[in-house]
MIDOSE-1310 file (N, C-alpha, C; in nm, 2 decimals, decimal comma, always signed):
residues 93
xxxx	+0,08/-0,12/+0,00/+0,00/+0,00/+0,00/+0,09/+0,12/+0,00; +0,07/+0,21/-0,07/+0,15/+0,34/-0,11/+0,10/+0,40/+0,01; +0,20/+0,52/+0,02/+0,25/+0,60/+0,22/+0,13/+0,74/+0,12; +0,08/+0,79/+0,22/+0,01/+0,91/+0,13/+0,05/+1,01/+0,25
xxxx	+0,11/+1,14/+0,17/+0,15/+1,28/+0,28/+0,00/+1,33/+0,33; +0,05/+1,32/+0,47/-0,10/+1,44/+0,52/-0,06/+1,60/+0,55; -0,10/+1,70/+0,53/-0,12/+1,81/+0,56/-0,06/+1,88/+0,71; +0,06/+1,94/+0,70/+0,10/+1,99/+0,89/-0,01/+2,07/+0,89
xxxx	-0,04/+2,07/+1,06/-0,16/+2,12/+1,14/-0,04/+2,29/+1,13; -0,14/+2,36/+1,10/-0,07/+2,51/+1,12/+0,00/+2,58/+1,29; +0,12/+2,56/+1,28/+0,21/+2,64/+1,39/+0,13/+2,77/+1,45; +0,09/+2,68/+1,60/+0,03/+2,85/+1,69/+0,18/+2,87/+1,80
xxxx	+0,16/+3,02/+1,78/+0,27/+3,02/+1,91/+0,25/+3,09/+2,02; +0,27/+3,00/+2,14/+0,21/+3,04/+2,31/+0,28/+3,18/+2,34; +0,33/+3,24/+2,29/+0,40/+3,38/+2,34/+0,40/+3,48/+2,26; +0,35/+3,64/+2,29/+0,36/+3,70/+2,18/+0,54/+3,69/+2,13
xxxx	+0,58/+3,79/+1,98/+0,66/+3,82/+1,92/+0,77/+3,89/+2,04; +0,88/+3,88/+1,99/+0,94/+3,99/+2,13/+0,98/+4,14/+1,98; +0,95/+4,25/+2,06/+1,02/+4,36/+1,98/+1,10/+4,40/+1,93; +1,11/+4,45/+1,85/+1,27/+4,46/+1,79/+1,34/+4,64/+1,82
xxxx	+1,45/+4,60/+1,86/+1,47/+4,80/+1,89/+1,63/+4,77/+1,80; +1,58/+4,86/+1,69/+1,73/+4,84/+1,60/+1,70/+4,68/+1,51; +1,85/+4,66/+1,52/+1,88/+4,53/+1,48/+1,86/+4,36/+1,57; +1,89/+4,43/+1,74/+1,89/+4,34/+1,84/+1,73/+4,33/+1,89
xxxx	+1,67/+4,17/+1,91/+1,53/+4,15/+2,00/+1,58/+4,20/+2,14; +1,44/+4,25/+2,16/+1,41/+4,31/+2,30/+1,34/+4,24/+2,36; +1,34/+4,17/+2,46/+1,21/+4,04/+2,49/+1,10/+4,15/+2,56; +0,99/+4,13/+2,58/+0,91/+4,19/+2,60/+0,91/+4,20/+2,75
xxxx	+0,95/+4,09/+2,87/+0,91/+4,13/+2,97/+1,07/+4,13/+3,00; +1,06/+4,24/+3,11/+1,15/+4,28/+3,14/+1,21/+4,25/+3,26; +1,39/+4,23/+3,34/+1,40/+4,16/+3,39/+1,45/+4,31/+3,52; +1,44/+4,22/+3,67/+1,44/+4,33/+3,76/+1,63/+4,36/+3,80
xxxx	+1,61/+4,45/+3,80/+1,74/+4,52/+3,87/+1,80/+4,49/+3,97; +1,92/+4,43/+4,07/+1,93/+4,41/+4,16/+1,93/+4,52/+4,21; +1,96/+4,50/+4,38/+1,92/+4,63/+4,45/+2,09/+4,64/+4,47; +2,12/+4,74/+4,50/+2,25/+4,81/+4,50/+2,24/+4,86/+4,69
xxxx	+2,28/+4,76/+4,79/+2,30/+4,78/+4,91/+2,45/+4,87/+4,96; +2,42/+4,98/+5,05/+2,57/+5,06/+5,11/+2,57/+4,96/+5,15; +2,79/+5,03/+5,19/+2,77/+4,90/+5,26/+2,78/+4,96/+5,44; +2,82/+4,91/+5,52/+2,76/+4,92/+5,68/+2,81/+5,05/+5,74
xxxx	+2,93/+5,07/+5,71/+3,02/+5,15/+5,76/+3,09/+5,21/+5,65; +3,13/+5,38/+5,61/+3,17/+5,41/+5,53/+3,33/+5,39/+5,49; +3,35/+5,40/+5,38/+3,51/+5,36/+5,41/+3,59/+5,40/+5,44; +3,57/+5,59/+5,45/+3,66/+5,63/+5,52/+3,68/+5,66/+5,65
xxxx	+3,55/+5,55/+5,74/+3,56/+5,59/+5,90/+3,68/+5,44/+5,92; +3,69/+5,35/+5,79/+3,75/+5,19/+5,85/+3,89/+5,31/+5,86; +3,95/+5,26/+6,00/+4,09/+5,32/+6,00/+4,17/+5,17/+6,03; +4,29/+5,18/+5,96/+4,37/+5,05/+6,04/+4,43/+5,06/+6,16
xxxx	+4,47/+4,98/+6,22/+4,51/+4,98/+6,38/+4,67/+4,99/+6,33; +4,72/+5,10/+6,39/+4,94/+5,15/+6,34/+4,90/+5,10/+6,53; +5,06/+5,01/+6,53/+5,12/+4,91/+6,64/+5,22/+5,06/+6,67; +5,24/+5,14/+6,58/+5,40/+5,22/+6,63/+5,33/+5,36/+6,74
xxxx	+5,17/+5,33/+6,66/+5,12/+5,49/+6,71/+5,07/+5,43/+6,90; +5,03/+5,31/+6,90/+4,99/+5,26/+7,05/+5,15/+5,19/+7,12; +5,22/+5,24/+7,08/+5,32/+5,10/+7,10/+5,34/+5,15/+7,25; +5,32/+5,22/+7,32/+5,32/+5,28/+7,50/+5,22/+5,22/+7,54
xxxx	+5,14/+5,21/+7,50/+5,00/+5,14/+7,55/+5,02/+5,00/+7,54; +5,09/+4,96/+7,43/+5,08/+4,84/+7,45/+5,22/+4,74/+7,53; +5,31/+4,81/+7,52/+5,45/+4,85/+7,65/+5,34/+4,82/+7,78; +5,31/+4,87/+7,79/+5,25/+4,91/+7,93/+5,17/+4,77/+7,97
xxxx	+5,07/+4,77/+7,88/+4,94/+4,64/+7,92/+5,04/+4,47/+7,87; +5,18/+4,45/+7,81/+5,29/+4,36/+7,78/+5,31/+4,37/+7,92; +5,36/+4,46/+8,00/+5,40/+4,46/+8,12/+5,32/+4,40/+8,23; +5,21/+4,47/+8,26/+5,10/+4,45/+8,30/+5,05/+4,26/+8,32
xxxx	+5,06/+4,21/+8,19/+5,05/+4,04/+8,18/+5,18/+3,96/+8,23; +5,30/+4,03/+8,26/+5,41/+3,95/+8,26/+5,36/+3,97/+8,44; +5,36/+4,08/+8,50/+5,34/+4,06/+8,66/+5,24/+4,00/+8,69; +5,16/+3,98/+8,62/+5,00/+3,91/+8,62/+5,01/+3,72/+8,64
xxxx	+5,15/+3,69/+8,53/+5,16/+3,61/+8,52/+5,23/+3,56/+8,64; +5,30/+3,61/+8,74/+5,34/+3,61/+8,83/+5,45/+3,46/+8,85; +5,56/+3,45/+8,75/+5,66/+3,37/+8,80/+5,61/+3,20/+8,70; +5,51/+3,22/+8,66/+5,49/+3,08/+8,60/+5,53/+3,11/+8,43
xxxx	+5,54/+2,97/+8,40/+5,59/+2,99/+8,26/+5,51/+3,03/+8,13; +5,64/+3,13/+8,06/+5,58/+3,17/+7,93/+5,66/+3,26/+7,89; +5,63/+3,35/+7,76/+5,74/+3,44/+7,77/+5,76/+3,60/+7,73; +5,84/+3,66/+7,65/+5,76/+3,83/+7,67/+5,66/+3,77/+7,51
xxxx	+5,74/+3,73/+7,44/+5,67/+3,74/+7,28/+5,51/+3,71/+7,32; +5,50/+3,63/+7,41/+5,32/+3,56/+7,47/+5,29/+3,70/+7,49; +5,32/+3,74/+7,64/+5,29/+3,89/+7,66/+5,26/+3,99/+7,55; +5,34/+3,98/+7,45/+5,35/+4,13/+7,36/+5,25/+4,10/+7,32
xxxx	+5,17/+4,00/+7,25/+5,08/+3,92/+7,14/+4,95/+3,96/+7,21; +4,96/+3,92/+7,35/+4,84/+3,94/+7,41/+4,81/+4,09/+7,45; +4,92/+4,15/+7,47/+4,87/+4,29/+7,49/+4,84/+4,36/+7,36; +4,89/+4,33/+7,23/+4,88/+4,38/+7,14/+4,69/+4,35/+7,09
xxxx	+4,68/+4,25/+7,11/+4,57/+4,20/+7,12/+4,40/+4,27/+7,20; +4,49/+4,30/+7,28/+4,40/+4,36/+7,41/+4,38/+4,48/+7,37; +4,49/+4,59/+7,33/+4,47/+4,67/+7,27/+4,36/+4,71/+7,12; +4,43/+4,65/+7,08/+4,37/+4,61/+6,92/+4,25/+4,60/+6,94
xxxx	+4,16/+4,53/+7,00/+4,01/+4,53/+7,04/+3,98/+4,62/+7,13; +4,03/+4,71/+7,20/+3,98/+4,80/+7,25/+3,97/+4,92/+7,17; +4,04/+4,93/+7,03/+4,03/+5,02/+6,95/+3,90/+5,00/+6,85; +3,89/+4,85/+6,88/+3,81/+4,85/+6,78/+3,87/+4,79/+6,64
x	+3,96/+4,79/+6,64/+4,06/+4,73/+6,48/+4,11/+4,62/+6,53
């Protein structure tokens, strides 16, 4: 038995056309903007923490940990780290 051609059912399309602006398609719906968040703190309040500008203060509270420590073991470099430390968060940096 001979194949007989049937007729394509006519092409509908679920979406309108997208626009054309120029040469380039524009799709018709448009897509959202992210939001552009500050950020928390401006940049010129972030200050860095200078070790040369506290270095009395931190002389002082190095000192402070070694009498504290009172004779048991450890050494100044512990001390300096920890007061530098101490400091440093009391500045805030």
């Amino acid at each position: 038995m001979p194949r007989t051609r049937t007729a394509a059912s006519p092409t509908v399309e679920t979406k309108p056309p997208s626009k054309t602006r120029g040469s380039a398609a524009v799709p018709t719906e448009r897509k959202r903007t992210p939001v552009r968040r500050k950020p928390a703190t401006p940049a010129a309040a972030v200050m860095e923490f200078d070790v040369a500008e506290h270095y009395d203060e931190i002389a002082a509270s190095a000192y402070l940990n070694f009498l504290a420590r009172d004779g048991s073991p450890g050494s100044s470099e512990d001390d300096w780290i920890l007061a530098e430390t101490t400091v440093r968060s009391k500045y805030g940096a």
